[in-house]
C-alpha positions as YAML, in Angstrom:
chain: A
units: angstrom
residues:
- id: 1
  name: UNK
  ca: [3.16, -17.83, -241.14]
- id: 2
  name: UNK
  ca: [5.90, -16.56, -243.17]
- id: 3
  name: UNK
  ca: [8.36, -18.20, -245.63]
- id: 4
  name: UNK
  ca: [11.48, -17.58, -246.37]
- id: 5
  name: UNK
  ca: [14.07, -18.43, -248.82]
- id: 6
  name: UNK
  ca: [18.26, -19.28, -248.70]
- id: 7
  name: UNK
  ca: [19.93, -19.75, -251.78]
- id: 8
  name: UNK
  ca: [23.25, -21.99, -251.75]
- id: 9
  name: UNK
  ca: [24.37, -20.17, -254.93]
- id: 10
  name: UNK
  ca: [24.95, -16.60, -255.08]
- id: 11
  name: UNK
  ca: [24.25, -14.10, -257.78]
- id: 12
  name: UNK
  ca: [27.49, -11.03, -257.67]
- id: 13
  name: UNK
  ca: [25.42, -7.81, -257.25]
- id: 14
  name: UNK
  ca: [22.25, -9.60, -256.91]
- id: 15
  name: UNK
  ca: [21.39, -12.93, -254.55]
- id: 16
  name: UNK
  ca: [24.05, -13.35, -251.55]
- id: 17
  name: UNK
  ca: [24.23, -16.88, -250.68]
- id: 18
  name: UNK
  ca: [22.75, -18.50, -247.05]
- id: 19
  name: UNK
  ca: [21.16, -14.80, -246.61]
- id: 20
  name: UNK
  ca: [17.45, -15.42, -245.37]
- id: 21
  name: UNK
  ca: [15.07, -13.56, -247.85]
- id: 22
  name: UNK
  ca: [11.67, -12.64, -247.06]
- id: 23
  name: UNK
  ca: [9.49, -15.03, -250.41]
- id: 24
  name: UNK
  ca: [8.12, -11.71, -251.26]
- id: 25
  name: UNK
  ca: [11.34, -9.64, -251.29]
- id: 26
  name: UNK
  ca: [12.27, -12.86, -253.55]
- id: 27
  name: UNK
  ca: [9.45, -13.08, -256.21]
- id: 28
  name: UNK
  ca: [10.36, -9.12, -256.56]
- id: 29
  name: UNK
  ca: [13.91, -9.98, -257.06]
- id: 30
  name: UNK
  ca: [13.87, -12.74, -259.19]
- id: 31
  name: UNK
  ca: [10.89, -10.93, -261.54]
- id: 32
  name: UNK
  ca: [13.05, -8.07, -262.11]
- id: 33
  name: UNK
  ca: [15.91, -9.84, -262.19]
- id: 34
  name: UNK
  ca: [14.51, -12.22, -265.36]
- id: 35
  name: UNK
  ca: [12.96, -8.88, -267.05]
- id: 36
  name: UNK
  ca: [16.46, -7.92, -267.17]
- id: 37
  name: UNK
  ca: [18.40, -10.83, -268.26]
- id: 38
  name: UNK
  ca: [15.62, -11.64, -271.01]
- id: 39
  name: UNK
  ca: [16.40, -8.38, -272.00]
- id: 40
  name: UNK
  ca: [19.99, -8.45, -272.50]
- id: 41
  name: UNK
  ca: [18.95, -12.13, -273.49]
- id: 42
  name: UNK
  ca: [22.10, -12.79, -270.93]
- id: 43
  name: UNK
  ca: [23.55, -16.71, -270.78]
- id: 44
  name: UNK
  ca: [20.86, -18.05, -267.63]
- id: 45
  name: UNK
  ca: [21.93, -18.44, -264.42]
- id: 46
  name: UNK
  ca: [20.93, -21.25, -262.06]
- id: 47
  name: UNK
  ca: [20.64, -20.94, -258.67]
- id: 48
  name: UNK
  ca: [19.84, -23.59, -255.83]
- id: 49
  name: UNK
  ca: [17.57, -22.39, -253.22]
- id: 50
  name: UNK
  ca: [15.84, -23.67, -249.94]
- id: 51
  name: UNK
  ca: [12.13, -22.67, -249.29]
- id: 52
  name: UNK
  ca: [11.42, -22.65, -245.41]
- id: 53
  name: UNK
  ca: [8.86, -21.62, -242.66]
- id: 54
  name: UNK
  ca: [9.86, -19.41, -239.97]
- id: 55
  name: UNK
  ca: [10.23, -22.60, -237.70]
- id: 56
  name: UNK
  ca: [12.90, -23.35, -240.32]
- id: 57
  name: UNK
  ca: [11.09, -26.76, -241.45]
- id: 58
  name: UNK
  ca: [11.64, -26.97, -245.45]
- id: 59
  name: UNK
  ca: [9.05, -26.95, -247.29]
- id: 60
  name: UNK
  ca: [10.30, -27.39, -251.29]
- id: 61
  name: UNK
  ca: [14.53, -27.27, -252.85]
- id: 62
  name: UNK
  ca: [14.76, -26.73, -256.33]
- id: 63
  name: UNK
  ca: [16.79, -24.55, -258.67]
- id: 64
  name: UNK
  ca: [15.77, -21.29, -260.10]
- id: 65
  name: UNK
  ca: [17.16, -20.19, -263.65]
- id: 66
  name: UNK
  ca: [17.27, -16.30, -264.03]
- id: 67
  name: UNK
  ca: [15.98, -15.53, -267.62]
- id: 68
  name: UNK
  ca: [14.16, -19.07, -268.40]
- id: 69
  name: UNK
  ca: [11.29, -19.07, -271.27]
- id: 70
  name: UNK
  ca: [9.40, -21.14, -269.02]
- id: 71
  name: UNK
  ca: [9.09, -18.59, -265.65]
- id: 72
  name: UNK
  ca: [9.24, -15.05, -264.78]
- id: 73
  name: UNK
  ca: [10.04, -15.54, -260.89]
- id: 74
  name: UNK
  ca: [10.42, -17.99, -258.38]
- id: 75
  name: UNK
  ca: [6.62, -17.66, -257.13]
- id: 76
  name: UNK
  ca: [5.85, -18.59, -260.62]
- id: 77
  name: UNK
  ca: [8.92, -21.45, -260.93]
- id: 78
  name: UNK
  ca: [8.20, -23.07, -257.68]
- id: 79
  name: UNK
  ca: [4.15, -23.67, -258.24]
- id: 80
  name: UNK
  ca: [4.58, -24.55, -262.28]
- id: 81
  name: UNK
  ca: [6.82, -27.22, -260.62]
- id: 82
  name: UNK
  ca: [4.12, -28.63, -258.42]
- id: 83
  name: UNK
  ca: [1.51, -28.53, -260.24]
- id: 84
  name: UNK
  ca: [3.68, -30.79, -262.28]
- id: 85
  name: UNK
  ca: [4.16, -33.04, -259.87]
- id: 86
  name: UNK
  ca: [2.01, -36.71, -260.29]
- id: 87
  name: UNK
  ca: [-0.04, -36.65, -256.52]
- id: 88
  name: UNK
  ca: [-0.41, -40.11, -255.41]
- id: 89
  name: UNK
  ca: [-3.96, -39.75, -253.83]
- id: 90
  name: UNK
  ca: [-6.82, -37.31, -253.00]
- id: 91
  name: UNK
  ca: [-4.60, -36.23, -249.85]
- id: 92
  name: UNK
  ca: [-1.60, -34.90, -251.10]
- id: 93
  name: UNK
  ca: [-3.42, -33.21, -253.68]
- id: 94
  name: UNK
  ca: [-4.97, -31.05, -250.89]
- id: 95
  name: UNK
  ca: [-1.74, -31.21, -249.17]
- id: 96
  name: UNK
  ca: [-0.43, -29.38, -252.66]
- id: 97
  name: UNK
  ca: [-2.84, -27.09, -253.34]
- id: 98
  name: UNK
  ca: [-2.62, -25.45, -249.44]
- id: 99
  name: UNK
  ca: [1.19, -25.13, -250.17]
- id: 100
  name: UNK
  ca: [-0.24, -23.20, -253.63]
- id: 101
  name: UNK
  ca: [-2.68, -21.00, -252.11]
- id: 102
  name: UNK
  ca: [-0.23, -20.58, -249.40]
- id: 103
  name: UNK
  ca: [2.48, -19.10, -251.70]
- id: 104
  name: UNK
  ca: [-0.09, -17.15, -253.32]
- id: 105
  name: UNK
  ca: [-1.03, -15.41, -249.76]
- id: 106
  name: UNK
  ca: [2.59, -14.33, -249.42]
- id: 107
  name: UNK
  ca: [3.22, -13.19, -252.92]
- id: 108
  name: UNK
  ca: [2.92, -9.31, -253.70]
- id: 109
  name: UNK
  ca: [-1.03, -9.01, -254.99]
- id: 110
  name: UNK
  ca: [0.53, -7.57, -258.96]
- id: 111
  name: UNK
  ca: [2.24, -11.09, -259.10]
- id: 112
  name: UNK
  ca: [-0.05, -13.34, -258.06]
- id: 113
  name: UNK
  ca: [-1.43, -16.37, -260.29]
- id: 114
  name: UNK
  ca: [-5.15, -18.14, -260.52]
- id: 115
  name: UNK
  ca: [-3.24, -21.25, -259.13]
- id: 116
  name: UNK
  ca: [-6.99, -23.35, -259.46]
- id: 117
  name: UNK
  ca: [-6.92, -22.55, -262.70]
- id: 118
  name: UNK
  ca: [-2.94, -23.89, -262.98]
- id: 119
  name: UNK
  ca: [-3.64, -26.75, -261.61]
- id: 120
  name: UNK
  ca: [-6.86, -27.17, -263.52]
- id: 121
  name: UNK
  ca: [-4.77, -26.88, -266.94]
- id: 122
  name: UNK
  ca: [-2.37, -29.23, -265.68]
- id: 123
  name: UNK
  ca: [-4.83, -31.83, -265.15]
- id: 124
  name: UNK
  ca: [-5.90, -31.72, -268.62]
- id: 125
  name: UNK
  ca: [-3.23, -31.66, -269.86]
- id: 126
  name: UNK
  ca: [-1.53, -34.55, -268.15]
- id: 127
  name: UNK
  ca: [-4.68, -36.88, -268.28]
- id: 128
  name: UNK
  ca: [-3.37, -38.83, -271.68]
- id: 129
  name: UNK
  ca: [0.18, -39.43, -269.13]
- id: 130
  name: UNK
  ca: [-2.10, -40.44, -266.31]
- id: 131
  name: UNK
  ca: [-3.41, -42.89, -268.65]
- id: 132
  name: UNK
  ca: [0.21, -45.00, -269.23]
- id: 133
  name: UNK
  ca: [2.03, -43.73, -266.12]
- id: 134
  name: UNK
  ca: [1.64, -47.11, -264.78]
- id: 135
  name: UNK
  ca: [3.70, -48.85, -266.99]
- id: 136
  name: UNK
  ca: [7.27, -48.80, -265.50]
- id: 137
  name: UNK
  ca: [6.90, -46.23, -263.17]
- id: 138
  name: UNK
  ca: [7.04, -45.37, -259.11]
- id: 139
  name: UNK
  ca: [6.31, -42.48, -257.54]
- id: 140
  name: UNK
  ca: [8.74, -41.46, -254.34]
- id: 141
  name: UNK
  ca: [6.54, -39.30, -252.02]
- id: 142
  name: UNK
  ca: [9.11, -36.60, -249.76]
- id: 143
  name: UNK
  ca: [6.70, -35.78, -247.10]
- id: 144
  name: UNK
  ca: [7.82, -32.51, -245.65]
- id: 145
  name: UNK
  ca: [6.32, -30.46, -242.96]
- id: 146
  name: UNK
  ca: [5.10, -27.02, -242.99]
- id: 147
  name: UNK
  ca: [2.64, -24.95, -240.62]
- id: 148
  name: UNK
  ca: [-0.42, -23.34, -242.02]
- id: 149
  name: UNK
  ca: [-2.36, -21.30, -240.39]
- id: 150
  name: UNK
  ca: [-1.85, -22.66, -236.79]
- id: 151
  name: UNK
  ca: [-2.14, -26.47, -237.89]
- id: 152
  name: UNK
  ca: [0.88, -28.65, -239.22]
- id: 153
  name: UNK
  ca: [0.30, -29.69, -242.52]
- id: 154
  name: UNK
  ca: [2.26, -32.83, -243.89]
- id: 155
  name: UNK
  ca: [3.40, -31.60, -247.36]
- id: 156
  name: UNK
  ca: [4.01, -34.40, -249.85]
- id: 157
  name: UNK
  ca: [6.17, -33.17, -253.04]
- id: 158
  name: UNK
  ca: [6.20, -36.74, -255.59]
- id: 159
  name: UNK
  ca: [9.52, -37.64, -257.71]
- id: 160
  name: UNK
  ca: [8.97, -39.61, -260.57]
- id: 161
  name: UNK
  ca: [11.58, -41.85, -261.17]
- id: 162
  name: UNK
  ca: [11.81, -45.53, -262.74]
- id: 163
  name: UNK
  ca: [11.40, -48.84, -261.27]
- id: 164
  name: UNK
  ca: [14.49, -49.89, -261.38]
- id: 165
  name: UNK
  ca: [15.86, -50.10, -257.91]
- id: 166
  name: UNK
  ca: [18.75, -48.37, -258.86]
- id: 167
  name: UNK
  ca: [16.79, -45.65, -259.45]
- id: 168
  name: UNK
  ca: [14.85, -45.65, -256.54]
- id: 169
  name: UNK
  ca: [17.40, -45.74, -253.87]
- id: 170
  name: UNK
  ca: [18.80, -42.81, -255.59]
- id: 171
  name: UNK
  ca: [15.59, -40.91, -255.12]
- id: 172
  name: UNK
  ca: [15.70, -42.34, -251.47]
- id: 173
  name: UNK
  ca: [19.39, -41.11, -251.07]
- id: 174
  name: UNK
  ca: [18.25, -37.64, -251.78]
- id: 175
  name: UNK
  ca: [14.94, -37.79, -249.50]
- id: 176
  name: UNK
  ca: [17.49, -38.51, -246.87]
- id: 177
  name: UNK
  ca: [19.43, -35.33, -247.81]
- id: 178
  name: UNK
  ca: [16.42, -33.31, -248.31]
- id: 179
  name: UNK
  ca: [16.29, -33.87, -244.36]
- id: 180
  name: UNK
  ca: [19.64, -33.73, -242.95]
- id: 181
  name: UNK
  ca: [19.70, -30.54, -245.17]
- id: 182
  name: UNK
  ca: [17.12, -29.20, -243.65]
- id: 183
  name: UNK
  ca: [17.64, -30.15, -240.13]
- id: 184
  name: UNK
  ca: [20.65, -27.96, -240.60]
- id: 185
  name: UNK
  ca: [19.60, -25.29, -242.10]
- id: 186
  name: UNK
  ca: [16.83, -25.00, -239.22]
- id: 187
  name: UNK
  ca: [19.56, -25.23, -236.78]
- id: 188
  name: UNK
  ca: [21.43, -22.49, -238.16]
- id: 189
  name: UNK
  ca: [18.64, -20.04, -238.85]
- id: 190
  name: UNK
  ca: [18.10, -20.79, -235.31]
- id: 191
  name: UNK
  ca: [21.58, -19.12, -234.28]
- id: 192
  name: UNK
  ca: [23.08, -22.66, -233.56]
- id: 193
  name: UNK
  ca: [25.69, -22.91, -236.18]
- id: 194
  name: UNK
  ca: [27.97, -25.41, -233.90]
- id: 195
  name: UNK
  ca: [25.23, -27.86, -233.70]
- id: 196
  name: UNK
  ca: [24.10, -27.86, -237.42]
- id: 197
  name: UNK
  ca: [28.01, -27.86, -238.51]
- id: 198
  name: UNK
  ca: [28.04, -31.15, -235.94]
- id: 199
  name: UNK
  ca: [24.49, -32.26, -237.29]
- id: 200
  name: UNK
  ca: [26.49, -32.51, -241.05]
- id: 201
  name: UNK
  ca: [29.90, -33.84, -239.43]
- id: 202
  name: UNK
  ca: [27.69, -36.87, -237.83]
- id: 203
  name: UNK
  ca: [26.77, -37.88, -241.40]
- id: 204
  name: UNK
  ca: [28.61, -40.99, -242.77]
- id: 205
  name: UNK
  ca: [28.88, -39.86, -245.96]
- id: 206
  name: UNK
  ca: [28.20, -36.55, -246.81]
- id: 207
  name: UNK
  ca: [26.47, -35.19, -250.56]
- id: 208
  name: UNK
  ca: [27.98, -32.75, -252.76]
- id: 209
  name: UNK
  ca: [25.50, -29.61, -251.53]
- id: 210
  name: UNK
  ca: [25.68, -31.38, -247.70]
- id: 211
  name: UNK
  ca: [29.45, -30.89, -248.31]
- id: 212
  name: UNK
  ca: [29.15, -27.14, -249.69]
- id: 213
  name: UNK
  ca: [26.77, -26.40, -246.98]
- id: 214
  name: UNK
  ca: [29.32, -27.93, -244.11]
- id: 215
  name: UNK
  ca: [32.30, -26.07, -245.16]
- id: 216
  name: UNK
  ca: [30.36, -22.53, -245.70]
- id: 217
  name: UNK
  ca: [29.78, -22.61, -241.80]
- id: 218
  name: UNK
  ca: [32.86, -24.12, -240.93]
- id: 219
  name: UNK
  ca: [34.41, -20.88, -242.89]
- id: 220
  name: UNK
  ca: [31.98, -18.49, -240.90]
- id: 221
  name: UNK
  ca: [32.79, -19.96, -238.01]
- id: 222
  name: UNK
  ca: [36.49, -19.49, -239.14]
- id: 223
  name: UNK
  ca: [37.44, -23.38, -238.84]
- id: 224
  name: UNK
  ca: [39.45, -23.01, -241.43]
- id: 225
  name: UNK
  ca: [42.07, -26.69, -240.73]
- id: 226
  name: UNK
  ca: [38.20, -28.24, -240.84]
- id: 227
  name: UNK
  ca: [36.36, -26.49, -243.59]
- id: 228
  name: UNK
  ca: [39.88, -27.66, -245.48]
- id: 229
  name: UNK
  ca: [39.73, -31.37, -244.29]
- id: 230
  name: UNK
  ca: [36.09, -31.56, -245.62]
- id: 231
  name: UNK
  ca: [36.18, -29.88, -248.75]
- id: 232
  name: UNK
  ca: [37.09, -31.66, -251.68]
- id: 233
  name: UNK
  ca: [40.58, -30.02, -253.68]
- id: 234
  name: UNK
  ca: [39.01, -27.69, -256.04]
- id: 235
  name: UNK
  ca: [37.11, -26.52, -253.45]
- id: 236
  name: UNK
  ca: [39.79, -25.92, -251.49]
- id: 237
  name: UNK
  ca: [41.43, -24.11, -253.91]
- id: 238
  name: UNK
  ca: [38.97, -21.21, -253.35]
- id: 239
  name: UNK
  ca: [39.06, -20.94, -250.03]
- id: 240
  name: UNK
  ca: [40.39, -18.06, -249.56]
- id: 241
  name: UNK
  ca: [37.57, -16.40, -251.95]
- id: 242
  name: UNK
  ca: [35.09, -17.93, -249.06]
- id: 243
  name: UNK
  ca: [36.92, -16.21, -246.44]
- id: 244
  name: UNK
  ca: [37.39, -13.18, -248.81]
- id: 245
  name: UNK
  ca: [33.11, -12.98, -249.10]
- id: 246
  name: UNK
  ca: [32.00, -14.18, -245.59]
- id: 247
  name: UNK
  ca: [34.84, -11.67, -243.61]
- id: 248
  name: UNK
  ca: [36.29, -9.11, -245.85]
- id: 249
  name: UNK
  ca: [39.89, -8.40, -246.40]
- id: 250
  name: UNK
  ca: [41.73, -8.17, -242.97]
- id: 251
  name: UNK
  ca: [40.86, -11.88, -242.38]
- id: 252
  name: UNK
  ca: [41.71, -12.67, -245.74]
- id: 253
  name: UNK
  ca: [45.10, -11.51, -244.85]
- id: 254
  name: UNK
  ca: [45.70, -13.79, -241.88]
- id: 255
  name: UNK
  ca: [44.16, -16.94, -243.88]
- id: 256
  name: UNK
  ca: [46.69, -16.50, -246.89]
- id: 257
  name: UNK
  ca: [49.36, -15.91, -243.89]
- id: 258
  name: UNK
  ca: [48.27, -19.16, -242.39]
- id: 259
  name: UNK
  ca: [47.27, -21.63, -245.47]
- id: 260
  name: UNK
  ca: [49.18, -19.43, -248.61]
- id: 261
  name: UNK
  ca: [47.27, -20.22, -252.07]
- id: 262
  name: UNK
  ca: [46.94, -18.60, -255.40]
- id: 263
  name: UNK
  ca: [43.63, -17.68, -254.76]
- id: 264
  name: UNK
  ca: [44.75, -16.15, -251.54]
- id: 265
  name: UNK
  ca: [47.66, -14.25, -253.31]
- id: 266
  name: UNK
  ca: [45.17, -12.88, -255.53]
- id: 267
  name: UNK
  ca: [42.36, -11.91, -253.46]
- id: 268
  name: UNK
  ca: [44.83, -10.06, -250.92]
- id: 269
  name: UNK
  ca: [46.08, -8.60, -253.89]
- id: 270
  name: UNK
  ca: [42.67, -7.18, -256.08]
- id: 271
  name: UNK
  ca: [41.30, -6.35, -252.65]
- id: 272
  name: UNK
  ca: [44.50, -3.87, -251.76]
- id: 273
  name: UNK
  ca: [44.15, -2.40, -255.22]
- id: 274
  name: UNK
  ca: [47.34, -3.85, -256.14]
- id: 275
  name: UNK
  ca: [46.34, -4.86, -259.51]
- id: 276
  name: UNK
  ca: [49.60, -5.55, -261.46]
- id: 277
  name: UNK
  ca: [50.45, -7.63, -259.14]
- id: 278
  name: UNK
  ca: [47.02, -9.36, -258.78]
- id: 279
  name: UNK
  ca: [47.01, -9.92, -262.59]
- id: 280
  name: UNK
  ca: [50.85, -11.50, -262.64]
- id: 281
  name: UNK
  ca: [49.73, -14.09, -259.96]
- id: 282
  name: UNK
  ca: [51.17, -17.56, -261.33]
- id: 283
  name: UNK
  ca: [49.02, -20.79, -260.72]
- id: 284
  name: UNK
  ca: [45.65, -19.10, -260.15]
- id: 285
  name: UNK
  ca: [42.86, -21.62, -261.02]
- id: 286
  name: UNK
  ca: [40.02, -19.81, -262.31]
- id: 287
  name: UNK
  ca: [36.33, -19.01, -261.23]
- id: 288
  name: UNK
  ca: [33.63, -17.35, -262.54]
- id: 289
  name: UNK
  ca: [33.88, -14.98, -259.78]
- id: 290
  name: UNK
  ca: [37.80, -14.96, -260.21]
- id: 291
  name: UNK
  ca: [37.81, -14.30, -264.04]
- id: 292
  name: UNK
  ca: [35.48, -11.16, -263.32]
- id: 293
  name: UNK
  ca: [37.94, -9.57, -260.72]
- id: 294
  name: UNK
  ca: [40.52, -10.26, -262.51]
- id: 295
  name: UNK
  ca: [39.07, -8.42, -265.48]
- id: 296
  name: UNK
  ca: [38.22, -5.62, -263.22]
- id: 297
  name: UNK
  ca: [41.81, -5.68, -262.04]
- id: 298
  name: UNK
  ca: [42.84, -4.84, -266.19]
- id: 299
  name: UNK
  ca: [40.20, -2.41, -266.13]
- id: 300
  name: UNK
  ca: [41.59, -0.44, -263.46]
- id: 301
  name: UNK
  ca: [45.20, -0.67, -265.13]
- id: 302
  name: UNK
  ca: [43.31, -0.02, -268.81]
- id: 303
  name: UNK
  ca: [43.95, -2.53, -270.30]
- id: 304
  name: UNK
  ca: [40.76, -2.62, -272.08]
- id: 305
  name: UNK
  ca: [41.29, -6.06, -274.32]
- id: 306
  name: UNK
  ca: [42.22, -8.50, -271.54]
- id: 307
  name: UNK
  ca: [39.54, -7.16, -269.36]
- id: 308
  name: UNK
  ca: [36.65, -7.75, -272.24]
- id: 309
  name: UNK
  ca: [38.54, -11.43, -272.72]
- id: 310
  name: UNK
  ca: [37.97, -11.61, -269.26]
- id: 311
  name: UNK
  ca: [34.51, -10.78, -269.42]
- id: 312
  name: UNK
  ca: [33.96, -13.23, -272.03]
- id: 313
  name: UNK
  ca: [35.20, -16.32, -269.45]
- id: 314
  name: UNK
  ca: [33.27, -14.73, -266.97]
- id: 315
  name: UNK
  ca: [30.04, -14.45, -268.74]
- id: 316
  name: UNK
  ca: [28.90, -11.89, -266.50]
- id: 317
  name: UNK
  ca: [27.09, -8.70, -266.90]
- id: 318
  name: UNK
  ca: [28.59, -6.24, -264.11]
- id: 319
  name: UNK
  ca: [31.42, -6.86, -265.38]
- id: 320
  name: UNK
  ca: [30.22, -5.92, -268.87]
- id: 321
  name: UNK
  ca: [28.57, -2.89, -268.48]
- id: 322
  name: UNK
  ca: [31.36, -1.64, -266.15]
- id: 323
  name: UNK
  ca: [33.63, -2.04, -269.74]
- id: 324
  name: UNK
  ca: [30.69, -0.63, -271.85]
- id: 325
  name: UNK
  ca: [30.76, 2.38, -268.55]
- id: 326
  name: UNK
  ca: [34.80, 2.85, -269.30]
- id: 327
  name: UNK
  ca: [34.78, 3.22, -272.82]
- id: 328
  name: UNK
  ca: [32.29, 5.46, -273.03]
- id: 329
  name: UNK
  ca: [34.23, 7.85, -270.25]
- id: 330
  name: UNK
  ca: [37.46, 6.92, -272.68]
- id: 331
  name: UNK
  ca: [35.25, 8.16, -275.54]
- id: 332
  name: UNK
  ca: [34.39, 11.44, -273.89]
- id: 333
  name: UNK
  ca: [37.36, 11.98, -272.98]
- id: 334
  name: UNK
  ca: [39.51, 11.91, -276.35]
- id: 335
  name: UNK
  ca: [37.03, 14.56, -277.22]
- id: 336
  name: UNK
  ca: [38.08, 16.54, -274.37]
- id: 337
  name: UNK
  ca: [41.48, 16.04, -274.97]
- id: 338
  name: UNK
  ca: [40.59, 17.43, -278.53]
- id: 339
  name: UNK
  ca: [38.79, 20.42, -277.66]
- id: 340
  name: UNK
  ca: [41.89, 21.08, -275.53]
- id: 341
  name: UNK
  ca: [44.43, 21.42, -278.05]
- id: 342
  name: UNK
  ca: [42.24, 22.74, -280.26]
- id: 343
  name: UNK
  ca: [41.41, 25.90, -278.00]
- id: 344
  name: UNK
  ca: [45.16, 25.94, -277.28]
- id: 345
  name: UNK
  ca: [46.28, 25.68, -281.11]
- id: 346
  name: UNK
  ca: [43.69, 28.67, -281.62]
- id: 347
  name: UNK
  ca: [44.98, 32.18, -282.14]
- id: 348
  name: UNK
  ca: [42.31, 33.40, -279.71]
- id: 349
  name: UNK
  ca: [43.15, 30.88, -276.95]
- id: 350
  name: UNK
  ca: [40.96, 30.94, -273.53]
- id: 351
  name: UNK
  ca: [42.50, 29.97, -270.78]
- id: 352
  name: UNK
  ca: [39.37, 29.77, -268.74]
- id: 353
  name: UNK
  ca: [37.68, 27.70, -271.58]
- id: 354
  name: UNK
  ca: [40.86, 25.32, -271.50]
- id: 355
  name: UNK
  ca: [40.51, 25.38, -267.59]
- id: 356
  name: UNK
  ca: [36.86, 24.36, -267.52]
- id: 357
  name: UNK
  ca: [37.57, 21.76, -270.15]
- id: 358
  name: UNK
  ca: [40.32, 20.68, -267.86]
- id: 359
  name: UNK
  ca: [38.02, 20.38, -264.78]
- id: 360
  name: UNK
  ca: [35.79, 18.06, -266.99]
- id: 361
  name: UNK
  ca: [38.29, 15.42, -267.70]
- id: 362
  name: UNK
  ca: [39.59, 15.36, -264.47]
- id: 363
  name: UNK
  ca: [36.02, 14.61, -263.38]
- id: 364
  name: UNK
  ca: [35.93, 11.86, -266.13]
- id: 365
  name: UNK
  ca: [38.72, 10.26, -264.89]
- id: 366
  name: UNK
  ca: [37.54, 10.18, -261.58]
- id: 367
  name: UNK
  ca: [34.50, 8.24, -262.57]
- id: 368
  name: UNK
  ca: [36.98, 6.19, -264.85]
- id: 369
  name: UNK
  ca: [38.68, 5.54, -261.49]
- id: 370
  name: UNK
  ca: [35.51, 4.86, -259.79]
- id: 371
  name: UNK
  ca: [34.08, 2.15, -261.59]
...
C-alpha cells in the first residue's frame, strides 16, 4: 500500500498545493524544510494537509507547522498526534497502532521512530488524565478507512471535546466534512474532477476548506463565473492569482480581459516584467504571496527599501535572501566601479585591466538581473 499526501496550503518554492506527494518524498521535505527554518529561526508556517491511500480513502487531516519545537517532520507530527489521541477501547488502539507501524513502513529507514516505545511513554504519561477524563468529557470517534496489507482496516482517530452539545455537534459537523472532503478528494485523484466539483456543489452548506477546495477545481477546470459565485469576496479578490498559479500567464491575460481586478492588473503586469507599472497598481488588496512579488517587482527596479518593507509584510524567506543576494552583487559591484576609475585615474592606465574589470560587472549585473 502506499500513502500519499495533498496539502491545501502551499509553501512558494517549497510545497505546491493539491500536488499528490509520495509520504516519503514528504517526511524528506518537511525534515529539511524545519532544519532550515529552525535555523533561520524563520516566523512558522502552517500548512493543512490530507493523508490518503492510493484508493484515495483518507486516512488522518491535520496541519503541519514548518519549524515547530514540538516536531521535526510530518512522519514525526502526524504519529505524536495519535499517540495523543484518548482510544476509546482495546480496538481502536490496535486500529492506531497498525496506522503507526504503517507510517513507519513507508518512512525512509534514517527517520524512522520506536513508535511502541511512543506510545508506551504516552501511556504513562497520560495515566493521571485517564484518571479524571470522565468528568465532563466525550470522546467523538471519526472512523476512517484505510487498506493494510490486503485487508481494510477501520481506522478510528478520537476528538476530545466537551459535553456540551454545542460542542459536540460541532465535532459532528466536522466528521461530516472529514468525509465529503474526502470523497472528493478521492474523486479527483481519480481523474474525475467534474464529479468531485458536483460531489461539493450537492452540499447544502458548504465549510470554509470545502469552499477553498470547490473553487480550486472550479479554477482548474477554468469555471471561472462558478469558482466566482462560490467563493466568498476576499477570495474573489485573488482570483486572478489562482488562475495566475494553476495556468500561467497567457490565461491570466484572458481572465483579467474577462472579469478585470486589481489583482489581475497586477499579476498581468509582474508576470510581463512590467514592474513600474505593477508597483503603481491602485486598489490592490494584499497577500502574502502578493506583498512578495510586489517586493520582487522593486527589486528588479532597485529600489532596495520598499522591496525589504515588502519583505517585512511578506514574512517570507525567498524573498529575503533574494535582497540579501542583490546587495551583496550591489556591494561587489561599487568595488568594481572603484577599481575602474582608479585604474583609469592611474598614470599607467591598462586598458585590458579596465576591460576585464568591465566584463566582471557586466556579469554582476546580469546576475543582479537574474535574481
Amino acid at each position: 500500500m502506499r500513502m500519499r499526501i495533498i496539502f491545501t496550503s502551499k509553501l512558494d518554492g517549497e510545497i505546491t498545493s493539491f500536488h499528490p506527494y509520495s509520504f516519503e518524498e514528504v517526511v524528506e521535505k518537511t525534515d529539511d524544510l524545519d532544519k532550515k527554518w529552525k535555523k533561520k529561526n524563520a516566523q512558522q508556517i502552517h500548512l493543512d494537509f490530507m493523508l490518503s491511500n492510493e484508493e484515495g480513502d483518507k486516512l488522518y487531516s491535520g496541519t503541519y507547522v514548518v519549524g515547530s519545537e514540538d516536531t521535526t517532520n510530518i512522519y514525526d507530527h502526524i504519529c505524536q498526534k495519535l499517540v495523543q489521541l484518548p482510544m476509546r477501547n482495546h480496538q481502536h488502539e490496535t486500529e492506531r497502532d497498525i496506522l503507526l507501524q504503517q507510517l513507519t513502513s513507508h518512512t525512509p529507514t534514517n527517520y524512522q521512530m520506536d513508535v511502541t516505545e511512543l506510545v508506551k511513554k504516552n501511556t504513562e504519561t497520560s495515566s493521571t488524565w485517564n484518571r479524571t477524563s470522565k468528568r465532563g468529557k466525550v470522546l467523538a470517534i471519526s472512523l476512517l478507512s484505510f487498506l493494510v496489507l490486503t485487508i481494510t482496516a477501520s481506522i478510528a482517530l478520537a476528538v476530545m471535546v466537551s459535553g456540551h452539545a454545542k460542542e459536540l455537534n460541532s465535532a459532528n459537523g466536522e466528521l461530516t466534512e472529514v468525509r465529503t472532503l474526502k470523497q472528493a478528494y478521492e474523486t479527483a485523484l481519480r481523474g474525475d474532477r467534474d464529479e468531485a466539483v458536483n460531489h461539493l456543489k450537492d452540499q447544502e452548506e458548504l465549510s470554509e476548506s470545502e469552499q477553498k477546495a470547490l473553487v480550486y477545481m472550479l479554477v482548474s477546470e477554468k469555471k471561472y463565473k462558478e469558482a466566482l459565485k462560490y467563493a466568498e469576496q476576499k477570495t474573489a479578490s485573488f482570483l486572478a492569482s489562482q488562475v495566475m498559479e494553476i495556468h500561467g500567464i497567457d490565461e491570466t491575460k484572458e481572465f483579467q480581459e474577462s472579469h478585470p481586478s486589481p489583482v489581475g492588473a497586477f499579476e498581468v503586469a509582474f508576470h510581463t516584467e512590467e514592474y513600474e507599472k505593477a508597483i503603481n497598481i491602485d486598489g490592490l488588496p494584499m497577500s502574502a504571496e502578493l506583498f512578495k512579488e510586489k517586493g520582487m517587482a522593486y527589486l528588479k527596479l532597485d529600489q532596495l527599501e520598499k522591496a525589504k518593507k515588502m519583505a517585512s509584510e511578506a514574512k517570507n524567506d525567498n524573498l529575503n535572501e533574494k535582497i540579501n543576494e542583490y546587495e551583496e552583487l550591489e556591494e561587489q559591484l561599487k568595488k568594481l566601479n572603484s577599481q575602474i576609475e582608479t585604474e583609469k585615474e592611474s598614470d599607467n592606465e591598462d586598458q585590458d585591466k579596465i576591460d576585464a574589470l568591465e566584463g566582471e560587472k557586466e556579469e554582476f549585473k546580469t546576475q543582479q538581473n537574474n535574481i
